[in-house]
N, C-alpha and C positions, 0 to 999 in steps of 0.2 A: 185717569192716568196723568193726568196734571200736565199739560202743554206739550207732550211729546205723539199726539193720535195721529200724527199724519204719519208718524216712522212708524208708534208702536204697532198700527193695525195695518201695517200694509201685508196684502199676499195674506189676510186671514178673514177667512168665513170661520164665523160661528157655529157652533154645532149646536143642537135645538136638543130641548127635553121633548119630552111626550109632550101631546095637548094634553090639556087638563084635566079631559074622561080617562084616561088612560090608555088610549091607542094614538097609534103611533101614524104620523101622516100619510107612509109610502112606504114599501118593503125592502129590505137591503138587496141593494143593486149590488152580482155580479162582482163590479169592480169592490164593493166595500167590503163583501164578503173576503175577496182575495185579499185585501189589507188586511184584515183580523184575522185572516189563516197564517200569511205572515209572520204577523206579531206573536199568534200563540206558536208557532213552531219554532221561531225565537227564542221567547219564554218557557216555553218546554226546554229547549238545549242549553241553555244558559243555566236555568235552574240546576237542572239534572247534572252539568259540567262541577257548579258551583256546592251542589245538598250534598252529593259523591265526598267529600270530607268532611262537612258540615258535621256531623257524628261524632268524628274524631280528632277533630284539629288538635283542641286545648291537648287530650293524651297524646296526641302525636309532638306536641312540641315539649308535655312534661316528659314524655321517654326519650328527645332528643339532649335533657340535661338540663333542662330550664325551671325556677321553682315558680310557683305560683305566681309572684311580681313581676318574675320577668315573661312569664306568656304573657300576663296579659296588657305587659308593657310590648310586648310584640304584637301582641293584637290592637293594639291601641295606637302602634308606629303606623299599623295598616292603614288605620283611620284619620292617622294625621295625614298619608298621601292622601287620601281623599281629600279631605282640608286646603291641602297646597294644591291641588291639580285640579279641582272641581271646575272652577270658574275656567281657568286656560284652556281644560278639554273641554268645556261649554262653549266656549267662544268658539272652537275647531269647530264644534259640530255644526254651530249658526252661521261660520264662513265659510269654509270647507264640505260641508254637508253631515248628513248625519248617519250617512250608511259607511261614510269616510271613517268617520269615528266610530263606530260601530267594531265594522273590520277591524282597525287598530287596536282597539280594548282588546278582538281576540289573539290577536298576535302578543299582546302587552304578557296577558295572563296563561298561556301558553307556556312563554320564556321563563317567567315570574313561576309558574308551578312547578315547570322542571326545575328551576334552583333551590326550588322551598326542598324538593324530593333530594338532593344533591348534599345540600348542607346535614339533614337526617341522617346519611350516609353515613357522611365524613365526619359527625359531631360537631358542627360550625360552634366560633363561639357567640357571644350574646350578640355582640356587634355585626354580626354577618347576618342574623334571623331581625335586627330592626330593618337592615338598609331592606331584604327580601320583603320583608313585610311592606315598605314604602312601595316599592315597584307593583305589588299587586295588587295597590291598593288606587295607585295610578290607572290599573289595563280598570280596573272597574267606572272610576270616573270618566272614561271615557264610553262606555254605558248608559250610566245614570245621565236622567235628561235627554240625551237623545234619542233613547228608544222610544218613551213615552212623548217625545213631541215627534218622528218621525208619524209616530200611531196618531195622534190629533190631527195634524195637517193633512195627512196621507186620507184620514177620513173626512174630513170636513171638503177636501178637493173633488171627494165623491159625490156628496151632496146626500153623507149619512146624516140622517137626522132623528136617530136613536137617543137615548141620555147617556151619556158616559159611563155612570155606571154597571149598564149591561155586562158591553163591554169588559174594562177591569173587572168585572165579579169573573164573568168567559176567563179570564186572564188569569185570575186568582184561581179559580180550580184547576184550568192548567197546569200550574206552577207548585199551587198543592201536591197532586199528582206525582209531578216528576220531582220534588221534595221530598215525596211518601217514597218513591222507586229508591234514586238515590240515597237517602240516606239509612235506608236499610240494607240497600247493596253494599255500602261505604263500612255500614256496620259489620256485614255477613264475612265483608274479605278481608278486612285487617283482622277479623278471627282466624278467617281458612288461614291466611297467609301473615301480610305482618301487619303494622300500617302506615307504610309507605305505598304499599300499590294501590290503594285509591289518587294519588297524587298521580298517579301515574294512569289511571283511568281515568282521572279529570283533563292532563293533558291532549289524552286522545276525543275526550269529548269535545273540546276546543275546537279543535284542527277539524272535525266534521260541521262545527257552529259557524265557522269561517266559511266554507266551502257553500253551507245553504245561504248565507248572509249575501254571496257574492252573486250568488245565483239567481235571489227572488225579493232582497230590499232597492227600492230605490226610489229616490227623494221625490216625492209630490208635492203640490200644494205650500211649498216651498222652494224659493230660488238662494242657493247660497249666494253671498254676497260678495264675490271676485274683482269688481269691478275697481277698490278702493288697493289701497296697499294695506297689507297685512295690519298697519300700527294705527291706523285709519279704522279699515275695518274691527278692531278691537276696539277703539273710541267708541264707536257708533251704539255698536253690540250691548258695551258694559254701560255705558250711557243709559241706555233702550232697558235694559236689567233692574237698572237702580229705582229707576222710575217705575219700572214693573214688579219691582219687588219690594225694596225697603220701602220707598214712597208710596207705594199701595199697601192703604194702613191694616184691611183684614188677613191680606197675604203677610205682612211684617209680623202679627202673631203669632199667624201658627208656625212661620218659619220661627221665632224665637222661643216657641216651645217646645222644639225638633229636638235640641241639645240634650234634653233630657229627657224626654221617651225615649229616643234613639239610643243615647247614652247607657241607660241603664236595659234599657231595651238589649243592646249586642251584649252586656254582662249577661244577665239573668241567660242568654241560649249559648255560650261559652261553657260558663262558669256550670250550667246544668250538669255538662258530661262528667266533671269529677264528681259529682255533687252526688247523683243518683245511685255513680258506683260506689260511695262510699254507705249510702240507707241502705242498696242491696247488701253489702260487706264483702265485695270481689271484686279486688283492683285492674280484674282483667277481664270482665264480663263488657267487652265491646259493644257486645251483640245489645246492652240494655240503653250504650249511650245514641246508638242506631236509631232502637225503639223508640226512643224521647224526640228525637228529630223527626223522623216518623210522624208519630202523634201533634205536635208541634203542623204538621203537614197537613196530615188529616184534620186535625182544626183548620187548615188554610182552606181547604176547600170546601168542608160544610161552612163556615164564611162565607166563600163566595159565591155559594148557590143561594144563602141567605139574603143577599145585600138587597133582593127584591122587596123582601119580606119586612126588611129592617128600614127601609124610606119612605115604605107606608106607615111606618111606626111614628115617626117624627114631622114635623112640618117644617124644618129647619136641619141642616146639614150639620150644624154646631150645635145643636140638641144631644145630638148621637154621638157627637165628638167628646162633649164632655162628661156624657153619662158613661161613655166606655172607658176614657179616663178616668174617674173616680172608681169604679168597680176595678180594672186594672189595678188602681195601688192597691187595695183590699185581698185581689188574690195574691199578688205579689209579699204582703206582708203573713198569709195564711205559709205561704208556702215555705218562708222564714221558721215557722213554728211546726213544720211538718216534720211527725217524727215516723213515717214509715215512707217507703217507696211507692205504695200505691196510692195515698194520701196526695203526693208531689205531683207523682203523671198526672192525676186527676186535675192538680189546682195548675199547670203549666198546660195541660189541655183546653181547660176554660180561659185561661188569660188569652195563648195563644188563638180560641174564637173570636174571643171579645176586639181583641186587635184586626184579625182577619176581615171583621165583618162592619167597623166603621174604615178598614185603612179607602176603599171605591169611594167613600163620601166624602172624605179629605184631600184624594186625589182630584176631583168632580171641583169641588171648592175652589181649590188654586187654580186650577185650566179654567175655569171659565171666568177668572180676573186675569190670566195672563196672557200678553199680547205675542201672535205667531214670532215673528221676526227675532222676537229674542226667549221666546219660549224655552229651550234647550239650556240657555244660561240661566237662567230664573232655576229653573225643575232643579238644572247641578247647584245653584246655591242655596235651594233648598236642602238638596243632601249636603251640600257643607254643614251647613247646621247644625244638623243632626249628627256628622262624622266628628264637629268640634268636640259635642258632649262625650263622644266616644274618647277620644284623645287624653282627657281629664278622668272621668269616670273609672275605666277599666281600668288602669293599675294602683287607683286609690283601693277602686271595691276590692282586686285582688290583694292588696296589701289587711286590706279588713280581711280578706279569708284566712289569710296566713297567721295571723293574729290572732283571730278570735274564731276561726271556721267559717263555713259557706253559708250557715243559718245566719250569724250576722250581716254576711254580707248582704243577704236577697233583704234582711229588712232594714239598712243602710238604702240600699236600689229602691225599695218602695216608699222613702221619702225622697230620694231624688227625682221618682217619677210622679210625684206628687206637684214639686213645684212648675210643672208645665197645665197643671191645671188655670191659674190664674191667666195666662197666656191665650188658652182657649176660650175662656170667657169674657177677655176681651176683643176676642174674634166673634165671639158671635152677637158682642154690643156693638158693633161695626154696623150688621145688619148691609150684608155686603147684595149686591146682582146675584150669586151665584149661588147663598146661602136658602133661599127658599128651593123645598122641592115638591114641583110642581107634580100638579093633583092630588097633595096632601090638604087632609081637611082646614077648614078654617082659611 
């Protein structure tokens, strides 16, 4: 961490892999258990608030009068607020707390859903669906990073001494789950009804995500940092970051490979929904762009119940990183050339495992290079990253659709998710602490 260990490590225990036979020291204490019920009821509600339009967004903002460029120049506004807001809601979360930030994402995305639902109404025009787009794109950056370092400290304060990716895999079928509910709920009622009331059923899911949040997270294994003045404690923090992120040369990779999985990653489950209606040939068969989120879901969680399976595979965490990379651009450009709809589920089914089931070992990689105290900033400027590529990407590749159609587009998306490959494989010539997993052979 290059001359900052007495700030970066403070107020942080490490959390242990397994010994080396494969079991595990001591059994999950009580308290660690109740962190991980937490976090997955959390992630259960968050997800299910968030997959509840997932289905239908892109069609909901084509039917509010928008053509393909500009959804996904709306979509892409979203992920510029990410962009702008990552770091500043990472710093709230490292000084303020992180159930502080928490709470506030739901209230952000609350306000921010009921206007996205308002403007549908009233036919807003372009300019009124970026600024929405930015605000919800804010309540989520205040999310990102905190939940996942509330989760590491909260557990490591316990004296869990599991491997991380148990955990996140638990996490990942969770999420699966209420991604598989949601977004076939999302699909099932802009059929019954229109599709604005999913917007409208995400609000309410909200408003009960706040209510648990307030009731049963709160900050362990971490003391926010009060003590300084606000512009102080921001010094310290983004200081503490820099050093834990860009200057941490294995972390500097895969964060600069973020931009373009990520990137093309949020096109390719967008851009899906018109995509699929148009192989079926029924521009109003909601119910199929449901089913694709759905499936997308269900790969989430046979994923996650895999990742056990998948680290005994590898001896290196950057093995699995770059082998599910390479095969990702593969289905990704298969899926470009698919000419029937069951061809597509199939190859967005497998992409969507293949990602599912190294994202625990990618997340495992960075927390155990990233120092407690600024962890929450690190995690949000990792999703900067990735929200940058977003920013760029999604109104190029929609302007490719517009142009040339969605087949272009996805095999456009499968060279840009191509060049994060070289990025991974300088992460794993790093040959970092956190890159061996332990009780792999050899």
């Amino acid at each position: 961490m290059h001359g900052r260990e007495d700030v970066l490590h403070e107020r942080r225990r490490p959390v242990r892999d397994p010994t080396p036979g494969g079991a595990y020291p001591e059994p999950m204490s009580d308290s660690a258990a109740s962190v991980q019920r937490t976090y997955l009821a959390l992630t259960v509600l968050t997800t299910l608030a968030a997959s509840s339009i997932w289905g239908v967004n892109t069609l909901f903002l084509l039917d509010a009068g928008l053509d393909n460029t500009q959804a996904f120049a709306a979509n892409a506004a979203f992920t510029l607020g990410m962009v702008l807001f990552e770091i500043p809601t990472g710093v709230v979360a490292d000084t303020r707390g992180r159930r502080f930030s928490f709470l506030l994402g739901t209230v952000v995305l609350l306000a921010s859903t009921l206007l996205y639902w308002w403007m549908w109404v009233v036919r807003a025009p372009f300019a009124g669906w970026l600024f929405a787009s930015l605000l919800i794109g804010l309540g989520f950056t205040f999310f990102s990073g905190a939940t996942e370092a509330w989760l590491v400290d909260a557990l490591a304060d316990t004296g869990h001494a599991d491997d991380l990716e148990s955990v996140f895999g638990r996490a990942q079928v969770a999420a699966g789950a209420a991604l598989l509910a949601g977004s076939l709920a999302g699909g099932l009622i802009a059929r019954a009804s229109d599709l604005g009331v999913p917007y409208l059923v995400r609000s309410g899911l909200l408003a009960v995500t706040a209510v648990v949040a307030a009731a049963a997270m709160h900050d362990r294994g971490f003391t926010p940092d009060r003590g300084r003045s606000a512009a102080q404690a921001i010094r310290v923090v983004l200081a503490g970051s820099i050093d834990g992120g860009l200057r941490n040369r294995p972390v500097r990779w895969l964060m600069l490979a973020a931009p373009f999985t990520a990137g093309a990653g949020i096109y390719v489950f967008y851009a899906l929904q018109p995509y699929l209606l148009q192989l079926a040939g029924d521009p109003h068969a909601y119910a199929i762009a449901g089913a694709a989120a759905a499936l997308s879901a269900g790969a989430q969680i046979c994923g996650g119940l895999l990742v056990g399976r998948v680290r005994r595979l590898f001896r290196r965490r950057t093995d699995a990183l770059v082998l599910g990379g390479l095969i990702g651009v593969l289905l990704l450009a298969g899926l470009a050339v698919a000419n029937s709809l069951w061809i597509a589920l199939v190859l967005i089914g497998l992409w969507s495992l293949v990602g599912a089931a190294t994202s625990p070992l990618r997340q495992s990689f960075l927390n155990g290079l990233i120092p407690s105290a600024q962890r929450a900033t690190v995690l949000s400027f990792d999703s900067l990253m990735g929200s940058s590529g977003g920013v760029v990407v999604q109104p190029v590749l929609g302007r490719v659709a517009d142009v040339s159609g969605y087949a272009a587009s996805y095999l456009v998306a499968s060279g840009v998710y191509a060049l994060a490959l070289p990025f991974t494989w300088l992460a794993r010539r790093e040959r970092a602490s956190s890159d061996p997993i332990a009780g792999a052979d050899g």
